[in-house]
C-alpha positions, 0 to 999 in steps of 0.5 A, spaced: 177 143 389 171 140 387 166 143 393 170 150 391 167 149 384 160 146 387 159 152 391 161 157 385 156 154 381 150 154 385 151 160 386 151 162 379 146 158 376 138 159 377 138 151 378 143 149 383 140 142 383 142 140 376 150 143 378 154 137 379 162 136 378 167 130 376 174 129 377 178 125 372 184 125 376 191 123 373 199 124 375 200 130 375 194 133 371 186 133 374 180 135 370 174 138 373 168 137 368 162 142 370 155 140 368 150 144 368 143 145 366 142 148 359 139 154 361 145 156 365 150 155 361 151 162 359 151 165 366 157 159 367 161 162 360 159 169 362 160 175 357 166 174 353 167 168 357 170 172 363 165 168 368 169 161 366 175 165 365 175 167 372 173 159 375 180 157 371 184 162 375 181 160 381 182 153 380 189 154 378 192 158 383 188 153 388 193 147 384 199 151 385 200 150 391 199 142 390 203 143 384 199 139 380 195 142 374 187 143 373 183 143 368 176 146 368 172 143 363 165 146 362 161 139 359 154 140 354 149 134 355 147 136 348 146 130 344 144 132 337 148 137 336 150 137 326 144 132 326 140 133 320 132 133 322 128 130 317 122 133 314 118 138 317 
């Protein structure tokens, strides 16, 4: 499944080098986080979030038959996210 969303990824994204994928893998539940260059991050959502949508019914139909259930995460790296800036 990880390969499946690698290859989903690249082909979306205008920086298919920055695309990589971990897997957090429990007993019966696996997480896949996608990370991707800040500038793609709105090709990964897609409009309304149908893009994302789209790669978590794919995910999930491939886990049915494993009988596991996978969830796709789409990580953000920001960092300063609500932090106060100081005098401008």
């Amino acid at each position: 499944m990880k390969e499946m969303i690698i290859t989903l990824a690249r082909a979306l994204v205008d920086r298919p080098d920055l695309v990589s994928v971990n897997e957090v893998g429990g007993f019966n539940t696996m997480i896949i986080e996608l990370s991707v260059a800040k500038q793609d991050l709105g090709k990964i959502i897609g409009k309304q979030g149908r893009t994302i949508s789209a790669m978590r019914t794919l995910i999930n139909a491939a886990s049915a038959k494993e009988k596991k259930r996978t969830l796709l995460e789409l990580m953000d790296d920001t960092i300063n996210i609500g932090v106060e800036r100081g005098p401008q």
